[in-house]
Backbone and ligand atoms as CSV (ligand in chain L), in Angstrom:
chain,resi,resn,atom,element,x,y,z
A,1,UNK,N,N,72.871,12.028,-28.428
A,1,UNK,CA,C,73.294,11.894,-29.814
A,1,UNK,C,C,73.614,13.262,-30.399
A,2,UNK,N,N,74.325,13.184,-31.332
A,2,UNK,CA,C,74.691,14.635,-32.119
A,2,UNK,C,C,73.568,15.001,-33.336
A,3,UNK,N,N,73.048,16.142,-32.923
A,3,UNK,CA,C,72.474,16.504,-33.784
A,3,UNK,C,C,72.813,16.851,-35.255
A,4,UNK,N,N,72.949,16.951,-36.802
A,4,UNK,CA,C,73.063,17.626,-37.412
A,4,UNK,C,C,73.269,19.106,-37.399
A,5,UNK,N,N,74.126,20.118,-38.454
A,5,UNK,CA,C,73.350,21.403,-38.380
A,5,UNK,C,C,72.827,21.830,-39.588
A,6,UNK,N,N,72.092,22.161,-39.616
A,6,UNK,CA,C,71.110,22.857,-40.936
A,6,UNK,C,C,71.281,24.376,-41.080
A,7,UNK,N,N,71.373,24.334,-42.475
A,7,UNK,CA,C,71.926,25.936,-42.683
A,7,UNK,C,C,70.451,26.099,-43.019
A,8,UNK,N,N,70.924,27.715,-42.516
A,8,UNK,CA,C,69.209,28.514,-42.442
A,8,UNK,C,C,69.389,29.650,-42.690
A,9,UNK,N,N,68.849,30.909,-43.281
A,9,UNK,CA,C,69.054,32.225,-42.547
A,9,UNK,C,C,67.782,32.689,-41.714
A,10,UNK,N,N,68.152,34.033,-41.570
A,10,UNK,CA,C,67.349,34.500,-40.601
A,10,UNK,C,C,66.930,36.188,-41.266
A,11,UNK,N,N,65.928,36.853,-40.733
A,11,UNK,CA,C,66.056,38.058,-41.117
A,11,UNK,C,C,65.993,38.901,-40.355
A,12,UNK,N,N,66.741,40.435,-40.083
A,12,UNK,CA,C,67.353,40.905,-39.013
A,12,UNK,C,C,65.607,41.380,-38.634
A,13,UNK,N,N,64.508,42.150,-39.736
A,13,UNK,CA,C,63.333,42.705,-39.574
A,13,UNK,C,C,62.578,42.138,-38.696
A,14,UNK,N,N,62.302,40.613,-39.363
A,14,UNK,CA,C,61.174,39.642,-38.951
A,14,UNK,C,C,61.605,38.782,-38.128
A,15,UNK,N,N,62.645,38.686,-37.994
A,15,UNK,CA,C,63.496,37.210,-37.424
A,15,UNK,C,C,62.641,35.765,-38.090
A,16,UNK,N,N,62.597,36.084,-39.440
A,16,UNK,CA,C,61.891,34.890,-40.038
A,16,UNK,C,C,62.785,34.309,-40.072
A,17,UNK,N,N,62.558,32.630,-39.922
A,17,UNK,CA,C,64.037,31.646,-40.619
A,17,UNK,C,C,63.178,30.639,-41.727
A,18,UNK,N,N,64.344,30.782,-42.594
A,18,UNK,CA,C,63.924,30.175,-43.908
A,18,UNK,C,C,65.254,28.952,-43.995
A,19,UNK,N,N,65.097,27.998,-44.528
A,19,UNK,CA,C,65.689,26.878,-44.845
A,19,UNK,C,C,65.377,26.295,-45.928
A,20,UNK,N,N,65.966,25.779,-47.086
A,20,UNK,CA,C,67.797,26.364,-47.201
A,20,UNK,C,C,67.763,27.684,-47.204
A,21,UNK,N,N,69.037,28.190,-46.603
A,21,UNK,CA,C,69.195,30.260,-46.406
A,21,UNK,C,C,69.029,30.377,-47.709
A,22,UNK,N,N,68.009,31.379,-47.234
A,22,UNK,CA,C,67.843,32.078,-48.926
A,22,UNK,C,C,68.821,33.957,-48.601
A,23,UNK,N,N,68.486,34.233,-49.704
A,23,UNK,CA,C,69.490,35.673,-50.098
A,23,UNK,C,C,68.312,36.746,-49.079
A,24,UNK,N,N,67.280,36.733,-49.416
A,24,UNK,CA,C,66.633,37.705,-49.033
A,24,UNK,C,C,65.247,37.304,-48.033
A,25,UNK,N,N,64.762,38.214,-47.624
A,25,UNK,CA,C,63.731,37.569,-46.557
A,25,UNK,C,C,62.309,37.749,-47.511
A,26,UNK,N,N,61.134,36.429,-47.512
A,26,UNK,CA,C,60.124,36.408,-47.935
A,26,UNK,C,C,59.563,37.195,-48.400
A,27,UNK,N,N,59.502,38.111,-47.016
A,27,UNK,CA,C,58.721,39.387,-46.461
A,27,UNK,C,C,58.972,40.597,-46.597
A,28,UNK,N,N,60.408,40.784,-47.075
A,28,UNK,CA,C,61.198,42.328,-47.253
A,28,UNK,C,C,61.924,42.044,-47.888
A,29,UNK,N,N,62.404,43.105,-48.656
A,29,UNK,CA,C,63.903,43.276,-49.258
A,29,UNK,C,C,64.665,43.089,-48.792
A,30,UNK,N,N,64.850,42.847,-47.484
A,30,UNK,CA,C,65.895,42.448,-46.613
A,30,UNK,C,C,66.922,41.290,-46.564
A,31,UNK,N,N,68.422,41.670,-46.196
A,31,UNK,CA,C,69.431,40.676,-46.682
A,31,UNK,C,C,69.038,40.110,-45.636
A,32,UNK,N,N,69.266,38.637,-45.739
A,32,UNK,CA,C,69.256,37.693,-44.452
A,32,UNK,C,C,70.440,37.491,-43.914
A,33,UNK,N,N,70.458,36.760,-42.880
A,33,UNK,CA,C,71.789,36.316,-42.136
A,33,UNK,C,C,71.637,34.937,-41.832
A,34,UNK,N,N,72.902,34.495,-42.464
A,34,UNK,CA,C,73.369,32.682,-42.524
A,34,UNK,C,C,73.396,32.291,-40.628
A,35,UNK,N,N,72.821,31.572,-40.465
A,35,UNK,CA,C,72.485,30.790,-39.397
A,35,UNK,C,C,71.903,29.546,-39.427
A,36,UNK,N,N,72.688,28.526,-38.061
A,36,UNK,CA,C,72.729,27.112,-38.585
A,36,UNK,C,C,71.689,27.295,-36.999
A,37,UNK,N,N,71.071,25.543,-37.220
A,37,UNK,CA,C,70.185,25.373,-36.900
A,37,UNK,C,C,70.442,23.661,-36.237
A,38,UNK,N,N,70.252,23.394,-35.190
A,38,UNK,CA,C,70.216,22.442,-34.591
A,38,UNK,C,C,69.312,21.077,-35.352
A,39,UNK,N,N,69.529,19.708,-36.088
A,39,UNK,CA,C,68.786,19.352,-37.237
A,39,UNK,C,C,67.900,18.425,-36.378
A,40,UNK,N,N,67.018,19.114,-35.952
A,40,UNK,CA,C,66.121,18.496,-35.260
A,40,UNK,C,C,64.928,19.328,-34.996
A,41,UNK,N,N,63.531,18.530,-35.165
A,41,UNK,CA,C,62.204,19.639,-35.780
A,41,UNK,C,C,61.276,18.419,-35.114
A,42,UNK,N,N,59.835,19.158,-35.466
A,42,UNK,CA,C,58.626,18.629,-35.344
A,42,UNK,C,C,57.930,18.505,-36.294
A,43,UNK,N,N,57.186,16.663,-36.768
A,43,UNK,CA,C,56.727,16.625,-37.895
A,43,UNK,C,C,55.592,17.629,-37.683
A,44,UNK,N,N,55.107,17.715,-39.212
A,44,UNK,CA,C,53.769,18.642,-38.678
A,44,UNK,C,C,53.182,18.243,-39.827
A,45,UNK,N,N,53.430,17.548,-40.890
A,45,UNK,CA,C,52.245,16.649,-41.451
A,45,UNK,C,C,53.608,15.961,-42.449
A,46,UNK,N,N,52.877,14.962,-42.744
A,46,UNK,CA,C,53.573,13.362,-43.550
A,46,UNK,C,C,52.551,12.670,-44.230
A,47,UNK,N,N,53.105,12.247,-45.402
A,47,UNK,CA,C,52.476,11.774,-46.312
A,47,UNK,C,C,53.216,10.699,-47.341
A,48,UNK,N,N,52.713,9.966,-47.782
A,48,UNK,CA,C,53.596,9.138,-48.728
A,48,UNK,C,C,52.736,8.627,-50.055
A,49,UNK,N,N,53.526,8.855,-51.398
A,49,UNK,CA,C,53.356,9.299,-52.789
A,49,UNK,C,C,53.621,7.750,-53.411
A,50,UNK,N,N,52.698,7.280,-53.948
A,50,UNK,CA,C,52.714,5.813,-54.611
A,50,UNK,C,C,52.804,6.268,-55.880
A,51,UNK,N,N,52.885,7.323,-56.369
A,51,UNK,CA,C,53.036,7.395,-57.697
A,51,UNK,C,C,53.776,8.961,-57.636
A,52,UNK,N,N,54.958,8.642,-57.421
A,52,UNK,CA,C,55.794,9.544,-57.374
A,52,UNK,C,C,56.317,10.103,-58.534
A,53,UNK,N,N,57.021,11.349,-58.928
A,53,UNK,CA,C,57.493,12.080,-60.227
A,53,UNK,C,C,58.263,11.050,-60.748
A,54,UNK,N,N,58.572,11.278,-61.942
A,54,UNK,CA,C,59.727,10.323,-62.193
A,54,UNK,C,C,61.393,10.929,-62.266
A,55,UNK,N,N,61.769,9.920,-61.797
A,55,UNK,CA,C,63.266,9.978,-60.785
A,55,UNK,C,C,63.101,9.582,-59.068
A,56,UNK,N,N,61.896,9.434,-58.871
A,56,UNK,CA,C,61.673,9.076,-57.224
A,56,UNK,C,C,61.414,7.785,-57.542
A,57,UNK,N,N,61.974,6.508,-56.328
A,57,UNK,CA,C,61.687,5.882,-56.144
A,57,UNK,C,C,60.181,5.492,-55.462
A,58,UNK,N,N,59.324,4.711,-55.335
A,58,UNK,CA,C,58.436,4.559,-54.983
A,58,UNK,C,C,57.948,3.327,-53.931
A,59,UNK,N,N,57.551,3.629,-53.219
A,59,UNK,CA,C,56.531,4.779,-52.584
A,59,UNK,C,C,57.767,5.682,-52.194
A,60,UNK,N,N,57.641,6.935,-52.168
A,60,UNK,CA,C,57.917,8.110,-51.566
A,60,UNK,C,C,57.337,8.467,-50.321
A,61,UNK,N,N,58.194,8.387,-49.804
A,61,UNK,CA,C,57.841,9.430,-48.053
A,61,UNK,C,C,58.201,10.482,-47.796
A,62,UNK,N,N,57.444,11.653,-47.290
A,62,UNK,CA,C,57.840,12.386,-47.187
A,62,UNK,C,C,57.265,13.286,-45.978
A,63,UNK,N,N,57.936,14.079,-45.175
A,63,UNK,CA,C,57.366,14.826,-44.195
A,63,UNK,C,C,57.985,16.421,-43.873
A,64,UNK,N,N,56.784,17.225,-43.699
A,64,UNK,CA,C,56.606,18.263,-43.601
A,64,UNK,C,C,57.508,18.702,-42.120
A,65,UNK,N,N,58.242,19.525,-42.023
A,65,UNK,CA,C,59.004,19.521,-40.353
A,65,UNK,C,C,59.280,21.104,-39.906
A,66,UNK,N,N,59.340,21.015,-38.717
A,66,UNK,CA,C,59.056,22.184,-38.762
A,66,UNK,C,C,60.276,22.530,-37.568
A,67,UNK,N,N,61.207,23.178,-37.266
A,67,UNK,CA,C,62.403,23.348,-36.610
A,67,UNK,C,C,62.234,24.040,-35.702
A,68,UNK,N,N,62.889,23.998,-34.445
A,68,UNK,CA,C,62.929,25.463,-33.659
A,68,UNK,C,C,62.866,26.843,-34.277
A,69,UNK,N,N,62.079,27.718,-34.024
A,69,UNK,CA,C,62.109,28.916,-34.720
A,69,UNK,C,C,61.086,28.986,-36.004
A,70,UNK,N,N,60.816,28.115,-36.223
A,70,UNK,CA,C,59.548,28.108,-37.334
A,70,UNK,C,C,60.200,27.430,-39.036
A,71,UNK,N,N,61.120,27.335,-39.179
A,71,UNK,CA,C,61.739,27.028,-40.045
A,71,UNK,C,C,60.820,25.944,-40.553
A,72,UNK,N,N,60.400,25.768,-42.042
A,72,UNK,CA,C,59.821,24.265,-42.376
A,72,UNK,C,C,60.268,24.262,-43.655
A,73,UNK,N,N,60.134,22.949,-43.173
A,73,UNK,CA,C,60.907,22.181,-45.272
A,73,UNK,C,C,60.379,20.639,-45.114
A,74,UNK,N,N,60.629,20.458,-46.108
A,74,UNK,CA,C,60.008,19.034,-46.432
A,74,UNK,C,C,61.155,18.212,-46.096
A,75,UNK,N,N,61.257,17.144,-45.804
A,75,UNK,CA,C,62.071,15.567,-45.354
A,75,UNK,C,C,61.736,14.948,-46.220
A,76,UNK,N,N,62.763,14.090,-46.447
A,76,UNK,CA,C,62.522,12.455,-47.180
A,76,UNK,C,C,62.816,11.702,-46.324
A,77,UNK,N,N,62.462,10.591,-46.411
A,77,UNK,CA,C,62.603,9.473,-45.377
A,77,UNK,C,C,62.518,8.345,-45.906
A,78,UNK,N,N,63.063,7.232,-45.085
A,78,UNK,CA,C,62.981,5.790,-45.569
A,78,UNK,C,C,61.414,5.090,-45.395
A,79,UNK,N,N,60.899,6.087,-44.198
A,79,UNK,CA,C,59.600,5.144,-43.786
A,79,UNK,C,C,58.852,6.293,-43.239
A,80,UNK,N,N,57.211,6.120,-43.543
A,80,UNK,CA,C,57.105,6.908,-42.593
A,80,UNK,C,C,56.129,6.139,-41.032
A,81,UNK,N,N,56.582,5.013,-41.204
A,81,UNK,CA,C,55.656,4.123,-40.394
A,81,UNK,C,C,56.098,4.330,-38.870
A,82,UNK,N,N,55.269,4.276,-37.809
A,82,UNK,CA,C,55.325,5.058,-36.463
A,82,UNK,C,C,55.816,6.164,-36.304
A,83,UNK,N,N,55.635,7.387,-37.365
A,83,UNK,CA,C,55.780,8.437,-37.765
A,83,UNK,C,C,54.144,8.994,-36.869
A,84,UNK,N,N,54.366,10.378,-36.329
A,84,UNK,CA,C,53.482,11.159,-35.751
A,84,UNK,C,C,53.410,12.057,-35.371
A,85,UNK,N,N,52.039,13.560,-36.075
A,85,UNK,CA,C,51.993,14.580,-36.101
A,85,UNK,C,C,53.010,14.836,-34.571
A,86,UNK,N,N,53.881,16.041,-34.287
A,86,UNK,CA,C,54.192,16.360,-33.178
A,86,UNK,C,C,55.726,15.651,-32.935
A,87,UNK,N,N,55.785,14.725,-33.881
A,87,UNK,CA,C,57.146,13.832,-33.509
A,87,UNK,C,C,58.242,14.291,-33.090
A,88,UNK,N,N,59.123,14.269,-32.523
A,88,UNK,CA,C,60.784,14.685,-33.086
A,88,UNK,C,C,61.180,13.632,-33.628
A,89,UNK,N,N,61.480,14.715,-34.618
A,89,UNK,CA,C,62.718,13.619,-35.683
A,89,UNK,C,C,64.089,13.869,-35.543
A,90,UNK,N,N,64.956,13.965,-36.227
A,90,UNK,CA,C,66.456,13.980,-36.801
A,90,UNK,C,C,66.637,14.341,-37.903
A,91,UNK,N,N,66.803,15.650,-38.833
A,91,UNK,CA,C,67.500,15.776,-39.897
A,91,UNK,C,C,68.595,16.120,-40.352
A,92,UNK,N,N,68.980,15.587,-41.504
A,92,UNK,CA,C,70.282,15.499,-41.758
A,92,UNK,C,C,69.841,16.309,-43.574
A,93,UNK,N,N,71.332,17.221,-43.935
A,93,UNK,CA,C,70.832,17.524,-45.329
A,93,UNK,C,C,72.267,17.068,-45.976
A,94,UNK,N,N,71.259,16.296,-47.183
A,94,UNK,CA,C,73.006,15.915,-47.854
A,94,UNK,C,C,72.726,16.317,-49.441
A,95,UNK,N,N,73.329,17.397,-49.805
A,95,UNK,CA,C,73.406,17.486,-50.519
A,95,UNK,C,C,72.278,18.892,-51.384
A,96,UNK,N,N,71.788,19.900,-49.760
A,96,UNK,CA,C,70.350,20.519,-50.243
A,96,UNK,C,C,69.436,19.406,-50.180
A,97,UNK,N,N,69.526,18.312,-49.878
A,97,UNK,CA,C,68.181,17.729,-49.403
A,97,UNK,C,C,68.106,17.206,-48.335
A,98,UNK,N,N,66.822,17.423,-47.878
A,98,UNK,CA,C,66.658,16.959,-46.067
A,98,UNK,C,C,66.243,15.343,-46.284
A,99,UNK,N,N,66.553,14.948,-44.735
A,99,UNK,CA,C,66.165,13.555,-44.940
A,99,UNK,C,C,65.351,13.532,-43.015
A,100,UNK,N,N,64.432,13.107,-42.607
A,100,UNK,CA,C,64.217,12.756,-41.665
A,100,UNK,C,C,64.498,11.284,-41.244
A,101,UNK,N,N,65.024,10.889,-39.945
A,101,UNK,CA,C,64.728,9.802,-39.278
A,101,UNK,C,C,64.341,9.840,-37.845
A,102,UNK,N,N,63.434,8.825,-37.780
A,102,UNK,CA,C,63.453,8.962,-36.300
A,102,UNK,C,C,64.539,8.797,-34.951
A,103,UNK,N,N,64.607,9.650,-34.024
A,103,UNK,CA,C,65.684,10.044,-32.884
A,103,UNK,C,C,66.336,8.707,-32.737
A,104,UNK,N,N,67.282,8.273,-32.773
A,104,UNK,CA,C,68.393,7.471,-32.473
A,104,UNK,C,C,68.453,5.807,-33.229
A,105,UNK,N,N,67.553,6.453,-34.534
A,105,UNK,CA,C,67.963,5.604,-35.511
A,105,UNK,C,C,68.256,6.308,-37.219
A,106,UNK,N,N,69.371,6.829,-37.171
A,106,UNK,CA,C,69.939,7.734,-38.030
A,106,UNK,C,C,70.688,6.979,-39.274
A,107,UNK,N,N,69.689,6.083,-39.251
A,107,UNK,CA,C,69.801,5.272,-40.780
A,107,UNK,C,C,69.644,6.199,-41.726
A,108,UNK,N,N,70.535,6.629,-42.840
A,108,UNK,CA,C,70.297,7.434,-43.664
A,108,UNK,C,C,69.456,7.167,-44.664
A,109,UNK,N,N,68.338,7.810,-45.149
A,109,UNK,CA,C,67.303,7.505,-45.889
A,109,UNK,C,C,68.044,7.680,-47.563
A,110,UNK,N,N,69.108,8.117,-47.774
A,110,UNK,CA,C,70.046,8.335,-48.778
A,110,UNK,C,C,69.869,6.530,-49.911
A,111,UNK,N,N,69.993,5.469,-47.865
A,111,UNK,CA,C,70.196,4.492,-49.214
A,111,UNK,C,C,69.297,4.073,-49.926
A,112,UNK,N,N,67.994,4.612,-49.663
A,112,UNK,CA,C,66.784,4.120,-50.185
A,112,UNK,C,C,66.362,5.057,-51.340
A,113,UNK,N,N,67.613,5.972,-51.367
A,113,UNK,CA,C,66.581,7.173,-52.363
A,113,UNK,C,C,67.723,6.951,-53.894
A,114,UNK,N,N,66.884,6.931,-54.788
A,114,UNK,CA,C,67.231,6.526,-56.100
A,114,UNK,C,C,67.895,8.043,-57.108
A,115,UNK,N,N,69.327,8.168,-56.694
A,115,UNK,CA,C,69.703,9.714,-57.478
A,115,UNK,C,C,69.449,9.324,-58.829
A,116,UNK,N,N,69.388,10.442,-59.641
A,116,UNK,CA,C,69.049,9.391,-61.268
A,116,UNK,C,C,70.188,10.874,-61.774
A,117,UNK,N,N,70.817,11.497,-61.234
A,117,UNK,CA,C,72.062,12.642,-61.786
A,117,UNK,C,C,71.521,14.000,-61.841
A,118,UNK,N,N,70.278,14.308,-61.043
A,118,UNK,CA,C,70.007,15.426,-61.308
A,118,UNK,C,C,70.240,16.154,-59.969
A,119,UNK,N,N,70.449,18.035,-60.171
A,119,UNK,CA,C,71.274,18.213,-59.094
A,119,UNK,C,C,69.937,18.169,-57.713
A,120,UNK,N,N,70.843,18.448,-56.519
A,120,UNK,CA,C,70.271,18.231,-55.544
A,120,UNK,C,C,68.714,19.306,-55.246
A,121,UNK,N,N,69.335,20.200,-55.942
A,121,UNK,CA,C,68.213,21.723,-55.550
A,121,UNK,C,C,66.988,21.045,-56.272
A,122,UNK,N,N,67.415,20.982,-57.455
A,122,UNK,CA,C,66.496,20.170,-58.585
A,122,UNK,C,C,65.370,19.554,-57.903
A,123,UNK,N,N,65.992,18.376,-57.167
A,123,UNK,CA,C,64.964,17.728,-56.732
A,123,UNK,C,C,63.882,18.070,-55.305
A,124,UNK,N,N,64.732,18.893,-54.549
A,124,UNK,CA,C,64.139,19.580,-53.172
A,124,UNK,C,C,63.095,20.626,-54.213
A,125,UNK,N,N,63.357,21.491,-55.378
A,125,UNK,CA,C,61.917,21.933,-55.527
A,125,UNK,C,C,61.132,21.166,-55.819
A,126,UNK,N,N,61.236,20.407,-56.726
A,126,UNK,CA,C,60.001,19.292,-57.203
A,126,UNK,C,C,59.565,18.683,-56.055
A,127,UNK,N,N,60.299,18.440,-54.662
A,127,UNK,CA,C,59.821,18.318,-53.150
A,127,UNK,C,C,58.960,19.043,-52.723
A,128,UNK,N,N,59.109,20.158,-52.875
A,128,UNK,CA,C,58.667,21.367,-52.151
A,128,UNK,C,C,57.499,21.568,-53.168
A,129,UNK,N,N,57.155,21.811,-54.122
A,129,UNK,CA,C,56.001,21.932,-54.914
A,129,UNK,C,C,55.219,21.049,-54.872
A,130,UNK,N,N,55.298,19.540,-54.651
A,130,UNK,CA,C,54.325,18.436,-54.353
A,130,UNK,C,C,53.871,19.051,-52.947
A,131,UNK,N,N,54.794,19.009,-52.187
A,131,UNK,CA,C,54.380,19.063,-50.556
A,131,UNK,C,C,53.354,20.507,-50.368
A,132,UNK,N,N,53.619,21.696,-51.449
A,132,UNK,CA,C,52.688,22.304,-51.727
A,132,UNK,C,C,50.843,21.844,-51.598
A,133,UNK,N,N,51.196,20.815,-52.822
A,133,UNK,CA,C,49.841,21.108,-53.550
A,133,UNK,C,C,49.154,19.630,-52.170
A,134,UNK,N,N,50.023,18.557,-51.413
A,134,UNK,CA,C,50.026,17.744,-50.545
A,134,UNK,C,C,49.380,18.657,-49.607
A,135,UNK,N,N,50.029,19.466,-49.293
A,135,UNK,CA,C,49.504,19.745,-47.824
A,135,UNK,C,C,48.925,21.124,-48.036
A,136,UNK,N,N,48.258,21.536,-49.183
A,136,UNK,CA,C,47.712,22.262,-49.028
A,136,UNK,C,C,46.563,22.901,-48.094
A,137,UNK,N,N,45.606,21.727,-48.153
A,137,UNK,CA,C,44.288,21.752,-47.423
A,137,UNK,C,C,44.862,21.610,-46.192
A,138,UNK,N,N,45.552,20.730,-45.784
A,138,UNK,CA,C,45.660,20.870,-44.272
A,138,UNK,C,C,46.060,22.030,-43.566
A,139,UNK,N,N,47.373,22.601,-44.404
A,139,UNK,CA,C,48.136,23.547,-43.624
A,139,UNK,C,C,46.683,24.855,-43.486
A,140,UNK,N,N,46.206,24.982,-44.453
A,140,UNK,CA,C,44.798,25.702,-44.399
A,140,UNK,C,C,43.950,25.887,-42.689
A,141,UNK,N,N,43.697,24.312,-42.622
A,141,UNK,CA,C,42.575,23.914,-41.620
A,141,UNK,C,C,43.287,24.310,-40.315
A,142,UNK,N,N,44.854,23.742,-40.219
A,142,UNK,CA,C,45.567,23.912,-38.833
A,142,UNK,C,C,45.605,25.451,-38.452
A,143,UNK,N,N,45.890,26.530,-39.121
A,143,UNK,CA,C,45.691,27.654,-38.864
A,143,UNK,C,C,44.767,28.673,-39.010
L,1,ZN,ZN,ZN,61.679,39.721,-42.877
């Protein structure tokens, strides 16, 4: 199957990769460099939100993924049922937002997700700040 590609950068110092490419690296002042990324990762924790922000449909799924090279960002998904730490998934980004599915069922989780007009970034932080305060404790314990 064809993978997606996911834009990423990289940094020439650290060879950190960050997703979506950001301007500068975490870690340094350093300009990054735009590099795409094969859209395919390992879950590394998942969770799903019954009382999601408002503008999310509910229940919310969502999973933590983690790419060749270290890259992680959060997924949305349609399901996260036979979902598992270590998985490969499939991501696809439409729009600045990731979506996971599982390998060779690339049902887009798009149709399940409720846009209400706000832009795409918009909603990947309010992603990314739940999946924060979500996976806080764990990401803790694993390392
Ligand atoms: Zn760096």
């Amino acid at each position: 199957m064809i993978a997606e590609q996911i834009a990423a950068s990289r940094c020439p110092r650290c060879d950190m990769l960050v997703a979506p490419p950001s301007t500068y690296c975490p870690h340094h002042p350093v300009l990054m460099q735009p590099v795409t990324l094969p859209g395919v990762g390992e879950v590394v924790s998942f969770t799903t939100l019954h009382t999601p922000p408002q503008g999310f449909r509910s229940p919310l799924h969502l999973a933590l993924v983690e790419l060749d090279g270290g890259a992680r960002f959060v997924c949305h998904g349609a399901d996260v049922r036979g979902l598992r730490i270590g998985a490969a998934v499939a991501i696809e980004a439409i729009d600045d937002i990731y979506y996971f599915s599982h390998l060779g069922a690339m049902e887009r989780a798009r149709l399940f997700w409720r846009r209400t007009g706000r832009a795409g970034d918009r909603v990947n932080a309010i992603a990314r700040s739940l999946a924060k305060r979500v996976w806080k404790g764990r990401d803790r314990a694993a390392s």
